[in-house]
Each structure stands twice: as structure tokens, then as C-alpha cells.
C-alpha positions in Angstrom: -55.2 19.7 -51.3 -56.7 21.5 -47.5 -60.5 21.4 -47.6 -62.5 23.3 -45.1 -66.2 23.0 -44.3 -68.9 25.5 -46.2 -70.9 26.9 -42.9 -73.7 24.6 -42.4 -73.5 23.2 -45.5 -72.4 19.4 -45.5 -69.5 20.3 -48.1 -65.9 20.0 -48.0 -64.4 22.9 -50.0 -61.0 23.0 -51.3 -58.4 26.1 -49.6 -58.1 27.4 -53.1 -61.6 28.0 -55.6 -61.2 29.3 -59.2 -62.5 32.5 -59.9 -62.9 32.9 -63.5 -62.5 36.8 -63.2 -59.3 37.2 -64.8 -58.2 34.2 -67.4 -55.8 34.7 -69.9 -56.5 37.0 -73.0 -55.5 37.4 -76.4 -56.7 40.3 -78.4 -58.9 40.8 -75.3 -60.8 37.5 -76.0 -60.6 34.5 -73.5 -57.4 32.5 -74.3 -59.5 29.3 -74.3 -57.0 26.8 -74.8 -54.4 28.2 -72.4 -57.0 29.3 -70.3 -58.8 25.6 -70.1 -56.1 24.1 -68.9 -55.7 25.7 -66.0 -59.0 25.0 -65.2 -58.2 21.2 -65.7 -54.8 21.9 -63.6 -56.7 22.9 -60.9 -59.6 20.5 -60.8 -56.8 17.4 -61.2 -55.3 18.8 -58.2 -58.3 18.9 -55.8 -59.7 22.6 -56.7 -63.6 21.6 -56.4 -65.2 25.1 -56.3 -65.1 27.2 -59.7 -66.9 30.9 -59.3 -67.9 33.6 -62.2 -70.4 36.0 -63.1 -72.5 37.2 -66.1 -70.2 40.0 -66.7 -67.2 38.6 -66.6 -65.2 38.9 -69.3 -67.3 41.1 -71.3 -70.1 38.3 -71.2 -68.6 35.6 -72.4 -67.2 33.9 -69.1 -69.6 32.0 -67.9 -69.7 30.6 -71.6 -66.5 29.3 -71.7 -66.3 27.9 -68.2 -69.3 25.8 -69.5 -67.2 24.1 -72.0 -64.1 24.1 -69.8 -66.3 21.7 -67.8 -67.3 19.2 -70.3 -66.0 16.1 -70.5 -66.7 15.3 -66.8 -65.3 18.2 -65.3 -69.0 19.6 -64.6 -69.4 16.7 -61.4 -66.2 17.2 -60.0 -66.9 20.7 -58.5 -69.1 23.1 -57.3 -70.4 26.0 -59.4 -71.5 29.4 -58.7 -72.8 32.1 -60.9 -73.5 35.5 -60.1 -76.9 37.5 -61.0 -76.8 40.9 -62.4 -77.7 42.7 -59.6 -77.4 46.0 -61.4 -79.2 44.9 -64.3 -82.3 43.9 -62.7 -86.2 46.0 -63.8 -88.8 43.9 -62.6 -89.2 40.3 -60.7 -89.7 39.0 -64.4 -85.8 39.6 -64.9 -85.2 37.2 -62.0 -85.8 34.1 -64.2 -84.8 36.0 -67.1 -81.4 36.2 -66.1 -81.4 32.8 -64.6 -82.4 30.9 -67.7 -79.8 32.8 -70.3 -76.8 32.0 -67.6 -78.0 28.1 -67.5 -77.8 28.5 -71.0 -74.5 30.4 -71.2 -73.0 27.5 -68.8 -74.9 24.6 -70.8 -76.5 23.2 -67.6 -79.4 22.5 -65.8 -78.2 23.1 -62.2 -75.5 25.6 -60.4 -74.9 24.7 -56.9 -74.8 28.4 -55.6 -76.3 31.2 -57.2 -75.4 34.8 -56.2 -77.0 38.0 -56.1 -74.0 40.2 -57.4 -72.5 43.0 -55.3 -75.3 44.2 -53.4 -74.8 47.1 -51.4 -77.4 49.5 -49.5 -79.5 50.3 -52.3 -79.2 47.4 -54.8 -80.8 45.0 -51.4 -83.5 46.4 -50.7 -84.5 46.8 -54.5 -84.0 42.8 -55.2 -85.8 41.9 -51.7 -89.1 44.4 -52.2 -89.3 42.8 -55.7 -89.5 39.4 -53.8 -86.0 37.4 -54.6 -85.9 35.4 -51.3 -89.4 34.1 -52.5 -88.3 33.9 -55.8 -85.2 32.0 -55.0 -86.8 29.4 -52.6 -89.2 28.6 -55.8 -86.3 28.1 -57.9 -84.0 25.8 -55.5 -87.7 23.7 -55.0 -87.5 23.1 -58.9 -84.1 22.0 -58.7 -82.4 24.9 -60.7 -80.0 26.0 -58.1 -78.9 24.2 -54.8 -78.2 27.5 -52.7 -78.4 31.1 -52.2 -75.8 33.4 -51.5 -74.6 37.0 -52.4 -71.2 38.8 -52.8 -70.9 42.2 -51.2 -69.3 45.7 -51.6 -70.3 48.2 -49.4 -70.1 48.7 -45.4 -70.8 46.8 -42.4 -73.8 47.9 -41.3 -75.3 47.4 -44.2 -73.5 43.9 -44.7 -74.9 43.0 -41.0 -78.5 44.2 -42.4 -78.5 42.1 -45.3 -76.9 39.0 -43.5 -80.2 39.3 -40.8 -83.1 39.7 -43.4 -82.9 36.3 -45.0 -82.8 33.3 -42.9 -81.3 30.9 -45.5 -78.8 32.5 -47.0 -75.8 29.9 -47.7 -73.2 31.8 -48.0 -71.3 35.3 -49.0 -68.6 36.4 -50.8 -66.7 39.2 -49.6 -63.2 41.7 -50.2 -61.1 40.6 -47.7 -57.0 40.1 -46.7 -54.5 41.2 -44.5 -55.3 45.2 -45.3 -59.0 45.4 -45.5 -59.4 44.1 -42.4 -61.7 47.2 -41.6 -63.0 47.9 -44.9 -66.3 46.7 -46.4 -67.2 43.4 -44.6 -63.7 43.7 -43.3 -63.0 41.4 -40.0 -66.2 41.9 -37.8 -68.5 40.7 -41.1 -66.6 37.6 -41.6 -66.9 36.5 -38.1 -70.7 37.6 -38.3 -71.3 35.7 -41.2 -69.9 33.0 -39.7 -71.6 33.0 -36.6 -74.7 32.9 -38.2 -73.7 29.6 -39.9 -72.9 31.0 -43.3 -70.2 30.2 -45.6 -67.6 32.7 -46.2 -65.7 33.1 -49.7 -63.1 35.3 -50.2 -62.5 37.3 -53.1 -59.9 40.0 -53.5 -57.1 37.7 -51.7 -54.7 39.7 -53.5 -56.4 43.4 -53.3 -56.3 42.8 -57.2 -52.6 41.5 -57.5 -51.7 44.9 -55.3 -50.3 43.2 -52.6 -47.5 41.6 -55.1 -44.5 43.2 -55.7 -44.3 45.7 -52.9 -42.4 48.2 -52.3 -38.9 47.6 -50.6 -40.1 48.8 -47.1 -42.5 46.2 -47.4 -40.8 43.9 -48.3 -38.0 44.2 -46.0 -40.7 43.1 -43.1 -41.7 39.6 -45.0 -37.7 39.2 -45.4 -37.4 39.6 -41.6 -39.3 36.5 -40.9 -37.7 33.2 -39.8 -39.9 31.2 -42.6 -39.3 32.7 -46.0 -42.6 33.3 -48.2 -43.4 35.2 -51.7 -46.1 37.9 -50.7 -48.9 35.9 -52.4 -47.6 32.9 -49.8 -48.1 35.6 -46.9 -51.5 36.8 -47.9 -52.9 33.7 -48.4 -51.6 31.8 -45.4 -53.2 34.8 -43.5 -56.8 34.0 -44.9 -56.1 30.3 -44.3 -55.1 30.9 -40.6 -58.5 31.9 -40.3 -60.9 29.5 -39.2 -64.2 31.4 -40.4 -62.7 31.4 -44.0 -64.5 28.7 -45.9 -62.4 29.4 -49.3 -60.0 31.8 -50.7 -61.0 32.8 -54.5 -58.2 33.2 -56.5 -58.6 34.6 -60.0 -55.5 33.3 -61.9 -54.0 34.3 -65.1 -51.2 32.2 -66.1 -50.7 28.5 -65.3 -47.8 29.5 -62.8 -49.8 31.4 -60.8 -52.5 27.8 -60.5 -49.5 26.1 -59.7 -48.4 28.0 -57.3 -51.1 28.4 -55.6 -51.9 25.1 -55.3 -48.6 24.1 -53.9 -49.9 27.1 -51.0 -53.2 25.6 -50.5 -51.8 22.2 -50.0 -49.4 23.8 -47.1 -52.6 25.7 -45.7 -53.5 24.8 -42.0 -56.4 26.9 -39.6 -54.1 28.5 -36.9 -50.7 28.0 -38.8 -49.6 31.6 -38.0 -47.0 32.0 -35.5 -47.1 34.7 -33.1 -44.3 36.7 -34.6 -45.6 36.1 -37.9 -49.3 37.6 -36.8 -47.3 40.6 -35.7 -45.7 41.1 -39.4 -49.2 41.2 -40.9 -49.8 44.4 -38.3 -46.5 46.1 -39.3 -47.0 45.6 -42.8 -50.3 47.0 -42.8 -49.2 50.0 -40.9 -46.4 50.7 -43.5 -48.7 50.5 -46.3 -51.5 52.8 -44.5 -48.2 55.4 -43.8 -47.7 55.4 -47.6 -51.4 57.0 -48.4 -51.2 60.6 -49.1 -54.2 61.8 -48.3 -55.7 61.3 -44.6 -58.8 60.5 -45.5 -60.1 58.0 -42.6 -63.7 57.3 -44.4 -65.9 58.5 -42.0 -67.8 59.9 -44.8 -69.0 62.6 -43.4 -68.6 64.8 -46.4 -71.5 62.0 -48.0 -73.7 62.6 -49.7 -72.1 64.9 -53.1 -74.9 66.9 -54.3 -73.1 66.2 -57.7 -73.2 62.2 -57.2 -69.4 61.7 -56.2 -68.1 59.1 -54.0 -65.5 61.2 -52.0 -64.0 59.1 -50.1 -64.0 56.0 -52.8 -61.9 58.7 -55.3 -59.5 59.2 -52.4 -58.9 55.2 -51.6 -57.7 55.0 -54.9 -56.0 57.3 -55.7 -54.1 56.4 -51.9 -54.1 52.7 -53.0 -52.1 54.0 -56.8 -49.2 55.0 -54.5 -49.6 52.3 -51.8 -49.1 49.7 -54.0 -46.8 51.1 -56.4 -49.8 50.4 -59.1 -50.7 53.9 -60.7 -52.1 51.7 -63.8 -54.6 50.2 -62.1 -55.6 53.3 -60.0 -56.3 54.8 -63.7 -58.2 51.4 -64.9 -60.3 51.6 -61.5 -61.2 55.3 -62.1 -61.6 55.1 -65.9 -63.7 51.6 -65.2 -66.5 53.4 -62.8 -67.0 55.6 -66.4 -67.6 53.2 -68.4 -70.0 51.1 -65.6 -72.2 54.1 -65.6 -72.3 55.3 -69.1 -72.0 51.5 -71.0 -72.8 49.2 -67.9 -75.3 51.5 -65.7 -74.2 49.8 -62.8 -74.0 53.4 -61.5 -76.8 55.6 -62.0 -75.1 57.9 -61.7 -71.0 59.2 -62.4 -69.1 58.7 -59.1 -65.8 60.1 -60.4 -63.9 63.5 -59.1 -64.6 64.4 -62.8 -68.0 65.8 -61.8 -66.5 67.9 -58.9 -68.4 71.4 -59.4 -65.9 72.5 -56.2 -68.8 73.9 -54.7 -67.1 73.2 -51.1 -69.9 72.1 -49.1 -68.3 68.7 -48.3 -65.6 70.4 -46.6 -67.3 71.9 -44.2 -68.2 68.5 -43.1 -65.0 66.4 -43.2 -63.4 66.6 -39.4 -60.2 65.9 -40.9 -60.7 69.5 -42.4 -58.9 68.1 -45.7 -59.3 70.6 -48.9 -61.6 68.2 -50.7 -62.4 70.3 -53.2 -58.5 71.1 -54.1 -57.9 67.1 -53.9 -61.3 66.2 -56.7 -59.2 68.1 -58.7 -56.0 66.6 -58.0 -57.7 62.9 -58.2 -59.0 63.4 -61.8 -56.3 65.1 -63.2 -53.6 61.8 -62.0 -56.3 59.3 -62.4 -57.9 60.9 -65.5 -55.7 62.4 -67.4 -53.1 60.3 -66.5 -51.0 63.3 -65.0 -47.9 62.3 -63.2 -48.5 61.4 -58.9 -47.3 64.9 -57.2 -46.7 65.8 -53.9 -50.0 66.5 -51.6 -51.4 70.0 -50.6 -50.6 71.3 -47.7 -53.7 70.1 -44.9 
């Protein structure tokens, strides 16, 4: 196993963490057995950094990695847990949620703890009600070791959050060979690193989208000199990197550990060849040629008097043809539902759904797309699961 330093932490990371995002099911329950020994696969073969989340898994993740990690597991890595960022009232909930996840995990101590997916509003709410003060106290009593945060949102707002605490340890952000602009995209990580943090990748994969592409795709990995599955290529890509710290990978089936461990142990900082660098820029131009509507993100057209995330519906329903995944285009969409109605992560519902085609966004948008025609063509693919059609005329 590759390890890499953890910003100005004196750790040595493995290339390759755990995230216990998406373990194996049965009946849509954890496949614990199956599921704890990949755990134990990875730990025995130098994986030393295990990430989840109080969601995760309906609740019960963080649960089960706690007894995944018995039997001296526990010492042999470092563990992060995420707070519910969403789920947060007062600064009573701060130690509310804390103490229930040591309990969940059946520890004392995580090494990291993570305020989850904070973006421009959920920020500023957890900072006025006083979680860098809060979070200090709680690494003084020994209850964590450091504080970090993962991140979906934009860069400003990334840059914002990165300069407002002074001891932040580390963030988790999207981030591969595509998003190189999007959310944190390339300018964050470098940020973040600049300013001595650690940076964690999440999202190596784009959610397993960047696997199995489409034959134009692939036809530009086959070009290359040194042959590579596309999981190889997107990984080697983050590893090339020196700002990466580690590359989360939340694995499924025990081929996929394996696998992924025989790439981390091939990882090297600046591996990348030339030639090779310049098959990461065709490939992401042939998959940005495949989205059907132009929609650059400017976001103009923000804010929806009716709540909707314009240009959010369009990335989707863009990344359903892109990467040949419709299904999980529909599970995104049908997902940002449930978080608001079940979850209320959302306050409020984001989808094209809500779409009153009042047309006030497209006087806005410089692209001068028919946004309004398009809301409707979004939720009727995404949800109502008609068939992908050819784009209105622009």
C-alpha cells in the first residue's frame, strides 16, 4: 500500500480509504457478513482510513462499521463520522448528535469529525450557532481528534468556508477527471491545500458513472500505450495529484476492494505521462459533447420563485445520457423527494416537478434555452420514467 501525508497533520494515509456509503445489501439491509469482510480485506492490506455518516445506510452504518471494527480493527485506522448538518435546531443538537454516533460506533473517540455537506446556507447556520467553539471544547475533552467538513456547493462559497475557521483539518470534496470545474472542482483542492488542509476525495467514480462508458469513450482509454480499466484511469488521475491526500472509495463487492487495492498499491504523485494527461482532456470533452442541453451553470436563471434548482435538474438529466446511466438519473431525482419530504434536508422541493412554467427564468439564462419547455421535459424522463427523447430545438 501508497500512503500520502494528511495536510499538516503528522499522518500517513493510505491512497485508498473506505467509505462505508455503499456496502453490500440484502433485502436492503447491510449484508454484514459479506460486507465485514471487506472491511477486514482492506484493513489487512494497508487501508487505514474508514469514512461514514449518520445517514448512511438508512441509519444503521455507522452501527455496523462499529462492530466491523471490533476485535482490534478499531486501532488500526482512522475514523471519521459525519454530523447531520441538515438535521441540526439549536447548539444543544451539536452534542446531541455527537453522543448517539459514539454510541452508534461503540467508541469513545473518532479521529475526524465532519460537519456533513455544508453549502451556503447550512455554514453559516452551524457557525452563528457557535460549532467552531463547540468543536474546540469537544477535541479539548478528548471526544474527537480533528475537525473537518465535506462540501457540495460552489467555489466561492467553498473558499468562504475554508477562510472562516482557522483549524479546520481537513475537507472532503466531489472530485475526478470530469468535475474538475464543478463544486470545489480543481481551484478548491489546490486552495485547500495551500492552506495546509487535508483533502479527501469522495465521488472518485462520479457514483460508478465513469464505469462502463460508452464506446466513444472507451475507444480513447484503448488508444493508450498502457492499458487500464476506467476505474484504473480515474483513480490514477486523483493519485497523480499531489494535493490529494486520499481517494474514498465506497465499494460494494469484495472484487471491487481488491481491485482497488491492487491500484492503490501501483499509485505514484506525478505518474501520469504527458500523452496520458492529454486523454483525461479528450475524454472529458467527449463526455461534455454528449450533454443535451447547453446549460453552462451560470445560474443566472437562480433563484426559482417556486424553489427549483434549474441548473441542478439539467446536470442530471445531461449526466443520465452522459454516462449511459438513466437509472441513476431517476434515483437522483426521485432521491431529492424523498430528502425533502422524509429527510428535510431540503426545505424546500428542488425538483422540475414544481415548475409553474411561469418563464421568468428565461428571460435570464444568456444561453436563451426554453427552460420552461425543458422542466417539463426533465420530470417527465426523470419522473415518470418516460423514455430519453431528442432535445427542443434552442
Amino acid at each position: 500500500m501508497q500512503y500520502r501525508a494528511f495536510g499538516k497533520l503528522d499522518w500517513q494515509v493510505s491512497a485508498l480509504g473506505f467509505g462505508a456509503m455503499r456496502l453490500p445489501t440484502v433485502d436492503d439491509k447491510i449484508d454484514e457478513a459479506e460486507a465485514t469482510k471487506m472491511i477486514h480485506n482492506a484493513i489487512d492490506h494497508g487501508v487505514n482510513y474508514v469514512d461514514t455518516a449518520y445517514p448512511y445506510h438508512n441509519g444503521t452504518g455507522e452501527t455496523f462499521v462499529g462492530r466491523a471494527l471490533k476485535g482490534g480493527y478499531r486501532d488500526k485506522v482512522r475514523l471519521a463520522t459525519k454530523m447531520p448538518s441538515w438535521e441540526i435546531r439549536t447548539a444543544n443538537d451539536f452534542d446531541k448528535y455527537l453522543n448517539l454516533q459514539l454510541e452508534r460506533l461503540q467508541v469513545d473517540y473518532v479521529d475526524v469529525y465532519l460537519l456533513h455537506s455544508l453549502d451556503k446556507d447550512r455554514w453559516p447556520k452551524l457557525r452563528d450557532l457557535g460549532v467552531r467553539e463547540w468543536a474546540e471544547k469537544a477535541i479539548a475533552t478528548g471526544r474527537f481528534g480533528h475537525l473537518g467538513f465535506s462540501f457540495h456547493d460552489d467555489y466561492d462559497t467553498f473558499k468562504q468556508i475554508v477562510d472562516e475557521y482557522d483549524h479546520w483539518a481537513m475537507c472532503q470534496i466531489q472530485y475526478n477527471y470530469v468535475d474538475i470545474e464543478n463544486q470545489a472542482g480543481t481551484k478548491g483542492l489546490r486552495y485547500a491545500a495551500s492552506k495546509g488542509l487535508a483533502v479527501v476525495i469522495m465521488e472518485p467514480l462520479l457514483g460508478g458513472k465513469l464505469v462502463g462508458p460508452p464506446p466513444s469513450i472507451q475507444a480513447v482509454w484503448d488508444s493508450a500505450a498502457t492499458k487500464r480499466t476506467p476505474a484504473g484511469w480515474a483513480f490514477h488521475w486523483l493519485w497523480n495529484q499531489p494535493e490529494v491526500s486520499i481517494v474514498l472509495s465506497g465499494m460494494s463487492a469484495m472484487e471491487q476492494v481488491k481491485e482497488n487495492i491492487a491500484l492503490a498499491n501501483a499509485s505514484r504523485v506525478g505518474a501520469l505521462t504527458a500523452d496520458e494527461l492529454a486523454l483525461y482532456d479528450e475524454v472529458r470533452k467527449k463526455y461534455q459533447a454528449l450533454a443535451v442541453i447547453p446549460c453552462t451553470n451560470c445560474k443566472y436563471c437562480m433563484p426559482c420563485s417556486q424553489g427549483v434548482d434549474i441548473p441542478t435538474n439539467f446536470a442530471v438529466y445531461n449526466e443520465g445520457l452522459m454516462y449511459n446511466k438513466e437509472d441513476s438519473a431517476r434515483g437522483q431525482y426521485s432521491w431529492w423527494k424523498y430528502a425533502h419530504e422524509v429527510q428535510g434536508i431540503y426545505d424546500h422541493d428542488i425538483r422540475a416537478a414544481v415548475c409553474i412554467q411561469c418563464q421568468e427564468c428565461e428571460a435570464k439564462c444568456p444561453q436563451s434555452l426554453p427552460i420552461s419547455e425543458w422542466m417539463s421535459i426533465v420530470h417527465q424522463v426523470l419522473g415518470e420514467s418516460k423514455p430519453y427523447g431528442e432535445r427542443p430545438l434552442v
